[in-house]
C-alpha positions in Angstrom: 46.3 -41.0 -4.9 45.4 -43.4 -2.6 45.5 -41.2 0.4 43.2 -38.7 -1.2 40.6 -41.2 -1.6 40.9 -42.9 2.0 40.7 -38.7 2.6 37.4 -38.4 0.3 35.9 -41.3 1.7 36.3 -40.0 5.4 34.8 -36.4 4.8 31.8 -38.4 2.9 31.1 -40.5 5.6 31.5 -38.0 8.3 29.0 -36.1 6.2 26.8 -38.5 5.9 27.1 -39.5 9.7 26.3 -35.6 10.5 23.2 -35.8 8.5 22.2 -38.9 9.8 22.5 -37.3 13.1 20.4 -34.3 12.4 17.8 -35.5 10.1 14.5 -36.3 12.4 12.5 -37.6 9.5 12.5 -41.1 8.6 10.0 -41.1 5.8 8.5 -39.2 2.7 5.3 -37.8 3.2 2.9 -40.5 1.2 -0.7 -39.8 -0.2 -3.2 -42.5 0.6 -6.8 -41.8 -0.5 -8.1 -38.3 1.5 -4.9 -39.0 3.9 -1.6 -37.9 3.9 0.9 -40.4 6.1 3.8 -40.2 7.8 5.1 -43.8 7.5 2.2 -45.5 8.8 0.7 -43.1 10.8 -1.9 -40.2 9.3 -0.3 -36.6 8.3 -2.7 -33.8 9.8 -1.5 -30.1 10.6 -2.4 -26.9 12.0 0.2 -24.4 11.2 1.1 -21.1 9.8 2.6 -19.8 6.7 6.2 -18.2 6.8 7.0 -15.9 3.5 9.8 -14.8 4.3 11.7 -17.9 5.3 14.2 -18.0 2.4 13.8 -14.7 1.4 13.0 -11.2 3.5 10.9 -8.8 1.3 10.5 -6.5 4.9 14.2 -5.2 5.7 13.4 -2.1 6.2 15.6 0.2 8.7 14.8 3.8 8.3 17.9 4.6 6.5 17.4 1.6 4.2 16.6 1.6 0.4 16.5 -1.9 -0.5 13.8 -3.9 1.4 15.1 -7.2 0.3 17.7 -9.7 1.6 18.3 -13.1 2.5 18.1 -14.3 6.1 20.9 -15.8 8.3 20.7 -19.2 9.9 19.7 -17.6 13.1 16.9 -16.4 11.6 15.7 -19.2 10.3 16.3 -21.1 13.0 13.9 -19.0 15.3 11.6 -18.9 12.4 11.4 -23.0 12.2 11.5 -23.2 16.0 8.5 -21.2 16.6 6.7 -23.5 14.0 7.6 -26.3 16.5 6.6 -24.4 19.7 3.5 -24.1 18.3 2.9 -27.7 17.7 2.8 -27.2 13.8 4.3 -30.1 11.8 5.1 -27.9 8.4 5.2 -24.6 7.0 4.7 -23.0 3.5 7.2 -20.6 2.2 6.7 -18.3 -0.4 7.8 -18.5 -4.4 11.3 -18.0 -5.8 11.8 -14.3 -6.5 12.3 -13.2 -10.1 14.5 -10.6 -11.8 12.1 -7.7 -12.4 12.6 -4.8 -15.3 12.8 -1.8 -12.5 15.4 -4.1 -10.3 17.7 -1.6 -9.0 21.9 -3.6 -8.8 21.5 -4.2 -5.2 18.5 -6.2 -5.5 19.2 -9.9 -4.9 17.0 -12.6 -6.6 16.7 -16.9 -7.4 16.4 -16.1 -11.0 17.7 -13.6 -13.5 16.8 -15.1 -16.4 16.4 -18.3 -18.3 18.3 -20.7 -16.5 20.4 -17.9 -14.7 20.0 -18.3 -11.2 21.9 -16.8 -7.8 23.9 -19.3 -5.8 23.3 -17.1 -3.2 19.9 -17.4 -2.7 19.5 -21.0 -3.2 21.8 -21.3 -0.6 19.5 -19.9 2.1 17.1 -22.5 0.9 19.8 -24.9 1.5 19.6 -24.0 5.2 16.4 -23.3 5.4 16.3 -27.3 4.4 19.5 -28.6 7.2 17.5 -26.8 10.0 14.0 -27.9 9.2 16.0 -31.3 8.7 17.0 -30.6 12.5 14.4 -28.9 13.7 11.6 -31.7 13.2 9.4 -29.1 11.1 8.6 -30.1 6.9 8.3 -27.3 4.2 6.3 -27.0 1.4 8.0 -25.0 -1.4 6.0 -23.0 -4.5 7.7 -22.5 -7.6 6.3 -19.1 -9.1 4.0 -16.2 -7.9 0.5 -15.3 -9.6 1.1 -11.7 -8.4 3.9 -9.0 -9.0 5.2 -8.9 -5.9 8.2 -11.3 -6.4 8.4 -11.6 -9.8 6.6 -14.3 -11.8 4.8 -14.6 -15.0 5.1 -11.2 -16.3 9.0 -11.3 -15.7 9.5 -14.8 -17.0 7.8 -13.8 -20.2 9.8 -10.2 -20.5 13.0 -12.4 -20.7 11.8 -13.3 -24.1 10.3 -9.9 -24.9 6.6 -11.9 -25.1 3.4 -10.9 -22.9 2.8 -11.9 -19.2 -0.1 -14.5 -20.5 2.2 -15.9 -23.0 3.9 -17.6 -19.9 1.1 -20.0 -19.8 0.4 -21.3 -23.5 4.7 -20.0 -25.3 6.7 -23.4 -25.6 9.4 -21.4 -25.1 8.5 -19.5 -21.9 7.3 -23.1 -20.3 10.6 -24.6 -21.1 12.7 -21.6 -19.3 10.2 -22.3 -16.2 10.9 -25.8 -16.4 14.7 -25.2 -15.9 14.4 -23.2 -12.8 11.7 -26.5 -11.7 15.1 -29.0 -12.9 17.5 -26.5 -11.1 15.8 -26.7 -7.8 14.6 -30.2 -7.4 18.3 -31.5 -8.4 20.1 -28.9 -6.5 22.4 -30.8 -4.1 22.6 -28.8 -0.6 25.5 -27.2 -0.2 25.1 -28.0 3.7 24.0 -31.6 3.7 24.9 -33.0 0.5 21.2 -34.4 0.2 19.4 -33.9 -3.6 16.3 -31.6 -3.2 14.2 -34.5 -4.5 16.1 -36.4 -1.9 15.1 -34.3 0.9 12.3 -35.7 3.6 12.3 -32.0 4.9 10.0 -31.1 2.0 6.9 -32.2 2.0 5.6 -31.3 -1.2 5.9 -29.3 -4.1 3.2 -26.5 -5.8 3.4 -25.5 -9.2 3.0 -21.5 -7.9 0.7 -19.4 -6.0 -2.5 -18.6 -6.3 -2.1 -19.2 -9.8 -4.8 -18.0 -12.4 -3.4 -20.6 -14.6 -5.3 -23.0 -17.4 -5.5 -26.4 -16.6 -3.5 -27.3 -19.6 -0.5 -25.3 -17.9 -0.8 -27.1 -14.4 -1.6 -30.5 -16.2 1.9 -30.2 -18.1 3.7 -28.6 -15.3 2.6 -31.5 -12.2 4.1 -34.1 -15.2 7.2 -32.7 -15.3 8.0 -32.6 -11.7 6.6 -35.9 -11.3 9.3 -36.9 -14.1 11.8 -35.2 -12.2 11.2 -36.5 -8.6 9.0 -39.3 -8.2 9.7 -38.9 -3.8 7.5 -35.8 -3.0 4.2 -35.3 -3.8 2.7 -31.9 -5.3 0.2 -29.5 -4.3 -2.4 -27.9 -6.8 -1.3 -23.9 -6.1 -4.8 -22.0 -7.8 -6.5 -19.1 -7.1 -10.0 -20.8 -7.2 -11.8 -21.1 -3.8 -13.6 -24.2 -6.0 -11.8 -27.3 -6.7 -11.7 -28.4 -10.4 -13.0 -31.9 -11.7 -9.7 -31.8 -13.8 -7.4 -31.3 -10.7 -9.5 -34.3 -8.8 -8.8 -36.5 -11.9 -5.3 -35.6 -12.6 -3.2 -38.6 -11.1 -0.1 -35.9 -10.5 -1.9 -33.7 -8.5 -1.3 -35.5 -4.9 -3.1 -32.6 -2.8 -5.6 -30.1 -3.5 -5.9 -26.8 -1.9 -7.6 -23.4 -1.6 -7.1 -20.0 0.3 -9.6 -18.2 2.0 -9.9 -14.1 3.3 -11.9 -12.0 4.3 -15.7 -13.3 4.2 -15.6 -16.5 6.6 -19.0 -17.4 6.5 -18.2 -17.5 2.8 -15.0 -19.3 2.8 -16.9 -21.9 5.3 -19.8 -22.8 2.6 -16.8 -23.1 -0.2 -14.8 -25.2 2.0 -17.9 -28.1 2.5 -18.7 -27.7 -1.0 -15.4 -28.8 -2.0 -15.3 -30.9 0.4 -18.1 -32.6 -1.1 -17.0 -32.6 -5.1 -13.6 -34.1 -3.5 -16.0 -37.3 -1.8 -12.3 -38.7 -0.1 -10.5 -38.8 -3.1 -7.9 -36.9 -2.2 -6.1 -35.1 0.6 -7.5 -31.9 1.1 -5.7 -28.6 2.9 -6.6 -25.0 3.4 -3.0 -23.5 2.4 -3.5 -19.7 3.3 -7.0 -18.4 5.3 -6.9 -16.2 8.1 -6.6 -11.6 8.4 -9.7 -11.8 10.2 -10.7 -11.9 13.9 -10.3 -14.3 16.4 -13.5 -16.0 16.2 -13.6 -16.6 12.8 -9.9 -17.9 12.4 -11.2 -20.2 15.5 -14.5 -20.8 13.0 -12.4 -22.0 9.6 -9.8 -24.1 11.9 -12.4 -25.9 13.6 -13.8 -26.8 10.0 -10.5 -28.3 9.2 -10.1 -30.4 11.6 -14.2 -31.1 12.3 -14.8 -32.3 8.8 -12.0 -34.4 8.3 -9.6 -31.5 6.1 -5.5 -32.7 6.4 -5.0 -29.4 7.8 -4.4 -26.1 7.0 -1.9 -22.6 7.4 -2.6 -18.9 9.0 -1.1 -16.0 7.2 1.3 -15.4 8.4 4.2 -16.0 11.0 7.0 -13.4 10.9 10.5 -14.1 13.0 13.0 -11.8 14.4 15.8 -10.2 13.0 19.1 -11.0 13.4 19.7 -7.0 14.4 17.4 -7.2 17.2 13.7 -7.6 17.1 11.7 -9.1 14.9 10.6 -8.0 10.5 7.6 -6.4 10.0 5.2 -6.6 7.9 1.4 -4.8 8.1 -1.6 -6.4 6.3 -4.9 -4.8 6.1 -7.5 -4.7 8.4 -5.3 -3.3 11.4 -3.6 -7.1 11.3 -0.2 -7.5 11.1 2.1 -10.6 10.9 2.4 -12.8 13.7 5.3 -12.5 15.8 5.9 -15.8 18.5 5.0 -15.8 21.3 2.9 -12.6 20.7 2.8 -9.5 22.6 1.1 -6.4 23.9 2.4 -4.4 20.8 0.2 -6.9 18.7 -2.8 -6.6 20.8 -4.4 -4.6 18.6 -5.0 -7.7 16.6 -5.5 -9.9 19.3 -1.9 -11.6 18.8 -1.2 -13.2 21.1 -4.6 -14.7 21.8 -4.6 -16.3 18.0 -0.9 -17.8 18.8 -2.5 -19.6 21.8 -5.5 -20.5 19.6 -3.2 -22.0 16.7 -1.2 -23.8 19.0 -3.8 -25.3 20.8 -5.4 -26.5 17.4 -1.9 -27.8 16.2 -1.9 -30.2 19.2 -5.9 -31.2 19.3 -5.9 -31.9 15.3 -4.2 -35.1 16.9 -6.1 -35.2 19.6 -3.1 -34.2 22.0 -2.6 -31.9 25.0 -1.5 -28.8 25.0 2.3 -28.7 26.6 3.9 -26.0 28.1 6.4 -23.4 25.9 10.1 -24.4 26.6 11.9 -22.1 28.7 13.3 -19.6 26.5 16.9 -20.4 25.2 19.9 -17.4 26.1 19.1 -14.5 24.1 22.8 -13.4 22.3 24.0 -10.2 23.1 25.1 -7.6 20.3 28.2 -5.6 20.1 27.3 -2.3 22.0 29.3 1.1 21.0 26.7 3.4 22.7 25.1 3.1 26.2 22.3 4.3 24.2 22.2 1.7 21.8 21.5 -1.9 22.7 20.5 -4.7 20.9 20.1 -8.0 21.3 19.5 -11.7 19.2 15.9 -13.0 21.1 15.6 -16.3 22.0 12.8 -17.9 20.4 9.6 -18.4 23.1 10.6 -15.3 24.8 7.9 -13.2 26.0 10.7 -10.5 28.3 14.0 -9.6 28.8 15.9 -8.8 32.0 19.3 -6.9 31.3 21.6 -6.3 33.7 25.1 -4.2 34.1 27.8 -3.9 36.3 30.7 -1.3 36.7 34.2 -2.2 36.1 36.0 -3.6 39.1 33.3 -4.3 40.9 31.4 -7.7 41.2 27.7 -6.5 41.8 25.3 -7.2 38.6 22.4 -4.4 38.7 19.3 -5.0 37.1 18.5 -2.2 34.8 15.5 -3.4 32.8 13.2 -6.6 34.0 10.4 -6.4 31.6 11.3 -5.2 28.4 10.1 -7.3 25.0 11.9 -6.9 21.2 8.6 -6.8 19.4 8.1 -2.6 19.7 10.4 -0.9 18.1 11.0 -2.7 14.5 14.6 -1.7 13.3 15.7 0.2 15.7 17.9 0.0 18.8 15.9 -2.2 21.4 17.2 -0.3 24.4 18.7 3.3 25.5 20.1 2.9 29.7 20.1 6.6 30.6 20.4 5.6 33.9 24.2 5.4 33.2 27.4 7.8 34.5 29.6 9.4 32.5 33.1 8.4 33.1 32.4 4.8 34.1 32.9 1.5 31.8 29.9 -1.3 32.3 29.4 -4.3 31.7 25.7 -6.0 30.1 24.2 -9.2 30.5 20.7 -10.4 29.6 18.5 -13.1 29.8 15.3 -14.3 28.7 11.8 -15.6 30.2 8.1 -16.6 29.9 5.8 -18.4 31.5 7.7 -21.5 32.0 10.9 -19.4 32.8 14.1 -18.1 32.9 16.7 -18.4 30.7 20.6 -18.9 31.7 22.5 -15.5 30.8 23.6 -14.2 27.4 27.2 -13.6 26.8 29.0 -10.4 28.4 29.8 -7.4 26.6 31.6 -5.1 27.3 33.2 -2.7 29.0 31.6 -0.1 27.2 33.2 3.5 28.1 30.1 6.2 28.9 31.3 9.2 27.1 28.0 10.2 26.2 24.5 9.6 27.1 21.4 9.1 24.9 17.7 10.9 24.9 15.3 8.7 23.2 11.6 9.9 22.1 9.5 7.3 19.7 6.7 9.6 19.6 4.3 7.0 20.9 2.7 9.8 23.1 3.6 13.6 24.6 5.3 12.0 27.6 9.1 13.0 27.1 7.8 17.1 25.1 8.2 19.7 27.4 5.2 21.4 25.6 3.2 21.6 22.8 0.9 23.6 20.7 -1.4 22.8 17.8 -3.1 20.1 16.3 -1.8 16.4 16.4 -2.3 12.8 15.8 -0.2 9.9 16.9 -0.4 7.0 13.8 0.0 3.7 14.6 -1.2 1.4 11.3 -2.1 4.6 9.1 0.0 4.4 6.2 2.4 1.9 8.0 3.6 0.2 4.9 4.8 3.2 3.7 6.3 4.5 6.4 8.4 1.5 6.7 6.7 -0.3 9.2 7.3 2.7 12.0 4.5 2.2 14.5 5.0 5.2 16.2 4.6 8.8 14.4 3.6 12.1 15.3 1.7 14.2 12.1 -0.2 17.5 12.7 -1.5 20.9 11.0 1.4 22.3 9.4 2.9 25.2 11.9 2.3 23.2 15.1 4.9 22.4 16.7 6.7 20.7 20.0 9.2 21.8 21.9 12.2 19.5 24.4 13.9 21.0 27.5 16.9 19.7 26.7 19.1 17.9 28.9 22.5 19.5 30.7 25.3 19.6 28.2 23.2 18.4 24.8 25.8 18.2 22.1 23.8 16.8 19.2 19.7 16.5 18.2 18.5 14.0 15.3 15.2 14.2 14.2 14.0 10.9 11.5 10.5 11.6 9.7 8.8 10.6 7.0 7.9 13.2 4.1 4.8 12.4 1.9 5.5 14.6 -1.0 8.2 16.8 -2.5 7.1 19.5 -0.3 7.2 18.4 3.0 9.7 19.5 5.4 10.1 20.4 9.4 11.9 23.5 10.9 14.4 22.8 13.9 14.3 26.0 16.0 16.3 26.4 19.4 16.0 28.9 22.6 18.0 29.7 25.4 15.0 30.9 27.3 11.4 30.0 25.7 11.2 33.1 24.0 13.8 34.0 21.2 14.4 30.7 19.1 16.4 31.1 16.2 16.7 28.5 13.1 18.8 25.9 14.0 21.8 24.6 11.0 21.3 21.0 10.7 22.1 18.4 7.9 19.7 17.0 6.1 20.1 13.2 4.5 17.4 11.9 2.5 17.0 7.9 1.8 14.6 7.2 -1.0 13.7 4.0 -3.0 13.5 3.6 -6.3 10.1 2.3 -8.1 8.4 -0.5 -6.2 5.4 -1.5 -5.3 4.4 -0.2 -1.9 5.2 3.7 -2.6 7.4 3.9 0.4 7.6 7.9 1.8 10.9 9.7 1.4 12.7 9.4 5.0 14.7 12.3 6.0 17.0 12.4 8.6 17.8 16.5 10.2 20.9 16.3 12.1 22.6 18.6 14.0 26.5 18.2 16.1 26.8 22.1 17.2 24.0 22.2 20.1 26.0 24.4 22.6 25.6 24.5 26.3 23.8 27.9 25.9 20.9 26.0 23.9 17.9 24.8 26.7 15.1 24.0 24.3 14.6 22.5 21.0 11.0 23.8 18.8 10.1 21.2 16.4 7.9 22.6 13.7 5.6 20.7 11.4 5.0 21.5 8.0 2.8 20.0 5.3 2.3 16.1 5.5 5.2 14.9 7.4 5.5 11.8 10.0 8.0 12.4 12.7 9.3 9.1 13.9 12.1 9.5 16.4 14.1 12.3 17.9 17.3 11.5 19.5 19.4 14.0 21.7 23.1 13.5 23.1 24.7 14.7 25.8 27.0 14.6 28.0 
């Protein structure tokens, strides 16, 4: 007995030593007047807003039907990381998912019903919580969604067979929200051992988002969390651009806050009105603005920190994927998230020049220079079964990649790619080295660089036995088709979100078609694309010579979603493992709305 507790008392102070190791915070974030404070010092921020934090709405491979899972600690470590590269102090993550009606098994969510939750998912806000705790960078956390996406009012209220606007006024409905509010703020972190109402990582609580809520609702709601944890302050989470006198006068709401899209000059007028009704009251932040060029981003962050505002958050940062690259995730507008450090792929939406406008706020909002990017950390090299498919865990900063390979026996590293990025190709192998033999056994290597430079090497992997060698097309342009005839288009953002986030698709008049000279010894062709209705369909024809092509037998695997919201497209995969050495071309013909997104050819 005795030896178990000198045993208990050791792990809990090693625990305790660990966290007292890691934590970087020393105090609460505190309210006074229009200020927020960090001990003694004032609280101001420039930073972005990370949905997907805890909780990944965009996995979306081609062959995948569920779009939802939780991230790793990898990826929430580059996602926190990048916060603090870019000199922001906090982020915002989105709402706890609810259990929705058309929820197919596989479907992972916080809450399944009245006090029903997933230990699973709370435990990636557990580590979402140790590494901000390391990291240096505060999170503010929202308890329920105005909008359908996640699951929120509506759902809540279908639990007790009542009406999506019941959720606001039915004592019952309020009382199952409160339990998921008493579940989270006395969770106790599975990693650190530190109560949620404990934590100095969090830097404040909201009610919900954009929440088209009666004041009654928040009044009763900002009590009880106040009852419940009287350590963090709480945010008013409305979809109002106006502040309310009731939310200025309610002593539980610590912080108020608005979002802004779309018309700037608009937003700006709002933002000095309220400014105005607020008369330093109150700390005041802009929690979501941006999807709109550079200059007015520049325009509304300027405001913030011109007129005196705590701070406020872009929508949205997104951070790579533990697979290789980074999640997606397409707005409107032709602007997509923001993937750190930004890059050519995103230039479109001038990405990279509002990640060096953001970061340069972060820093002047308290009045500090701007410091170079840390050299990149090693990048983590995945397992490789295929020459023709390699992947790789980025390093957070890193704007290139240099991969390297040598052949067995030998000591001589060659460099085989010295500028290549992980941003273009979203789930899908980040690399195809043609330039391989068959019969040999390499090994890889990578590292990773910016501006400030090089990173040491990844790990080694390999040897990796070259039995077969991989054609690649991603249909960003004609370049790899031996020739073509008909009418085409490349897509880039048309219909993106429903074609899964591909970036690169070929569409065309139905009977035009492409055709591949295909390379010495093909023994397999795999064609993805996307088909927009029931109809839609391609025809695989092959030719010894150019002029007799003959229907080619291929296998055909469709991956389709169930109900959601976006309406993804059917993808289709035609597949073929009998391409015999008298085969030289390959006709790819279009047929009624289809989006061709990859063609892959082995050979040997």
């Amino acid at each position: 007995m005795r030896l178990n507790m000198i045993f208990s008392f050791t792990m809990m102070l090693c625990l305790l030593l660990s966290i007292n190791v890691t934590a970087q915070f020393e105090n609460f974030i505190t309210r006074s007047g229009k200020k927020l404070c960090d001990g003694d010092k004032e609280f101001r921020f420039i930073s972005f807003n990370i949905p997907n934090l805890h909780y990944i709405e965009d996995y979306l491979p081609f062959n995948g039907t569920n779009p939802w899972r939780l991230p790793d600690e990898y990826e929430i470590r580059d996602a926190l990381k990048s916060i603090k590269h870019l000199g922001g102090k906090v982020t915002r993550m989105y709402v706890l998912s609810v259990r929705k009606e058309e929820d197919t098994p596989d479907i992972i969510r916080h809450v399944y019903g009245p006090g029903n939750f997933d230990e699973d998912a709370f435990k990636a806000i557990d580590k979402v919580l140790q590494i901000a705790n390391e990291v240096g960078v505060r999170v503010i956390i929202p308890f329920v969604d105005n909008w359908h996406w996640w699951g929120g009012p509506k759902e809540y209220a279908a639990f007790r067979g009542k009406e999506k606007n019941d959720f606001w006024t039915d004592p019952e409905i309020i009382s199952d929200f409160k339990k998921t509010i008493e579940f989270t703020i006395n969770r106790v972190n599975s990693f650190t051992g530190v109560m949620y109402k404990d934590d100095k990582a969090i830097m404040a609580w909201e009610p919900g988002n954009e929440l088209a809520a009666p004041f009654s609702w928040t009044k009763e709601i900002a009590a009880y969390i106040k009852s419940l944890d009287s350590n963090h302050l709480i945010i008013e989470g409305i979809i109002s651009p106006d502040i309310s006198q009731e939310a200025l006068d309610d002593p539980n709401l610590d912080i108020l806050s608005t979002h802004h899209y779309r018309n700037t000059k608009f937003s700006i007028e709002k933002i000095m009105k309220n400014l105005k009704r607020i008369n330093g009251r109150k700390p005041y932040i802009i929690g979501e603005y941006g999807i709109v060029p550079t200059q007015e981003i520049r325009a509304i962050t300027d405001t913030i920190i011109n007129q005196g505002l705590t701070g406020g958050m872009l929508w949205s940062l997104r951070f790579r994927n533990r697979e290789g690259g980074f999640y997606h995730h397409y707005e409107y507008n032709n602007i997509s998230a923001y993937r750190y450090p930004g890059f050519p792929s995103g230039d479109v939406y001038d990405e990279r020049g509002v990640l060096n406008l953001i970061r340069e706020k972060a820093y002047q909002i308290d009045g500090n220079t701007v410091p170079q990017i840390p050299v990149p950390e090693p990048p983590v090299l995945l397992e490789i079964n295929h020459v023709g498919e390699i992947s790789w865990q980025g390093s957070t900063g890193a704007r290139t990649y240099i991969i390297e390979r040598k052949e067995v026996n030998t000591d001589e590293w060659i460099i085989v790619e010295d500028n290549i990025d992980d941003s273009k190709f979203p789930y899908r192998p980040l690399f195809s080295d043609e330039l391989t033999e068959l019969g040999k056994e390499y090994y890889y290597r990578i590292k990773a660089k910016n501006e400030s430079g090089e990173s040491e090497y990844s790990n080694i992997v390999g040897p990796i036995d070259v039995t077969v060698k991989k054609f690649v097309d991603e249909l960003e342009n004609f370049n790899l088709v031996f020739q073509k005839e008909g009418k085409f288009k490349f897509l880039t953002v048309e219909e993106i979100r429903k074609a899964k986030e591909e970036p690169h698709r070929l569409t065309g008049k139905k009977g035009s078609y492409f055709i591949y000279r295909l390379p010495e010894n093909s023994t397999s062709i795999k064609i993805d694309f996307f088909a927009l209705t029931n109809n839609s369909d391609i025809r695989v024809m092959v030719s010894q010579n150019l002029d007799d092509f003959y229907e080619l037998n291929t296998s055909k695997e469709v991956f389709r979603f169930g109900k959601n919201d976006y309406g993804f497209f059917d993808a289709l995969t035609y597949s073929s493992d009998n391409l015999s050495n008298e085969i030289k071309f390959v006709k790819i013909i279009l047929g009624n709305d289809v989006q061709i997104s990859r063609v892959e050819i082995n050979y040997r």
